[in-house]
C-alpha positions in Angstrom: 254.1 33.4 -60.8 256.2 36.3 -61.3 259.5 36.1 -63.0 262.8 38.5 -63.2 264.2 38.2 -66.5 267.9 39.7 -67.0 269.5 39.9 -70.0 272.1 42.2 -72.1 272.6 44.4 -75.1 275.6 46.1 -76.0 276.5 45.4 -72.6 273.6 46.9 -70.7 272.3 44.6 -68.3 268.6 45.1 -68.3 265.7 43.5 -66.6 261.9 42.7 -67.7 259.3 41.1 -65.2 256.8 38.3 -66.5 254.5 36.5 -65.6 253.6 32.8 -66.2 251.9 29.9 -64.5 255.2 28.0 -64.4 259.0 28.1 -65.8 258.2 30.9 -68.8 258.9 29.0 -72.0 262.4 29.9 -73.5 260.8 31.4 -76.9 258.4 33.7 -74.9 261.3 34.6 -73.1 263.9 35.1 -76.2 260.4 37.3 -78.3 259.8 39.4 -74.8 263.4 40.3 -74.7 264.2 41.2 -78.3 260.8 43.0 -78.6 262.0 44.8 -75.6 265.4 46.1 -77.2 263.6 46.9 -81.3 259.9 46.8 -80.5 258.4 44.9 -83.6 261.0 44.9 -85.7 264.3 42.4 -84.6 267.3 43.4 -86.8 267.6 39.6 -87.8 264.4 37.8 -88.8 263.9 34.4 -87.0 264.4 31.4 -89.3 262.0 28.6 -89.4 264.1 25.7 -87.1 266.1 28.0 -86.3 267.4 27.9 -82.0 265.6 30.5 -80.2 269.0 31.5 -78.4 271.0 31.5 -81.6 268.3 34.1 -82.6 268.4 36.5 -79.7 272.3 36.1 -80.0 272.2 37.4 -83.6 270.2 40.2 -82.6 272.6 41.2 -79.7 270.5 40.3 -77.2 272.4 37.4 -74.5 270.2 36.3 -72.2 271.5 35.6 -68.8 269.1 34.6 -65.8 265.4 34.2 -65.2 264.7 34.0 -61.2 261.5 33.6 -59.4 260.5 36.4 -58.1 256.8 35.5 -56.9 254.7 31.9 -56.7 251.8 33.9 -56.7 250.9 37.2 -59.3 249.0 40.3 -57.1 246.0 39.9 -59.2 245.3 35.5 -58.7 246.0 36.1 -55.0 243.6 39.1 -55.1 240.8 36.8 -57.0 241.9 34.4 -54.1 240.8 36.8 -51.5 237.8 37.1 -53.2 236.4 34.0 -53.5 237.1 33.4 -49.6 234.5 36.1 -48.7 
């Protein structure tokens, strides 16, 4: 599945496509986003038990909707077509 993630920093609403086999997991969401904005290096280093939101907040990074864009990627319905042949 293909999935529209929207999210903001300094209150720039950007967007970042992923995809998962089901609803993406909040953390791979929250590390996707923030290495988005500072690539490998987050301004504020995650804290063991820490909440993955509180995190991504910290670094300036709010996360505001994740939508379905697709059930299916491009490249399992292509493998799909494939097998059918």
């Amino acid at each position: 599945m293909d999935w529209l993630v929207t999210y903001k920093y300094n209150n720039v609403e950007h967007h970042l496509q992923l995809q998962a086999r089901t609803v993406p997991n909040i953390q791979v969401v929250a590390f996707r986003a923030v290495t988005e904005v500072f690539g490998e290096k987050p301004p504020v280093n995650k804290v063991v038990g820490q909440p993955v939101l509180e995190w991504m907040r910290a670094c300036g990074v709010d996360l505001t909707d994740v939508v379905l864009l697709r059930r299916t990627s491009r490249g399992a319905k292509h493998e799909d077509e494939s097998s059918a042949l």
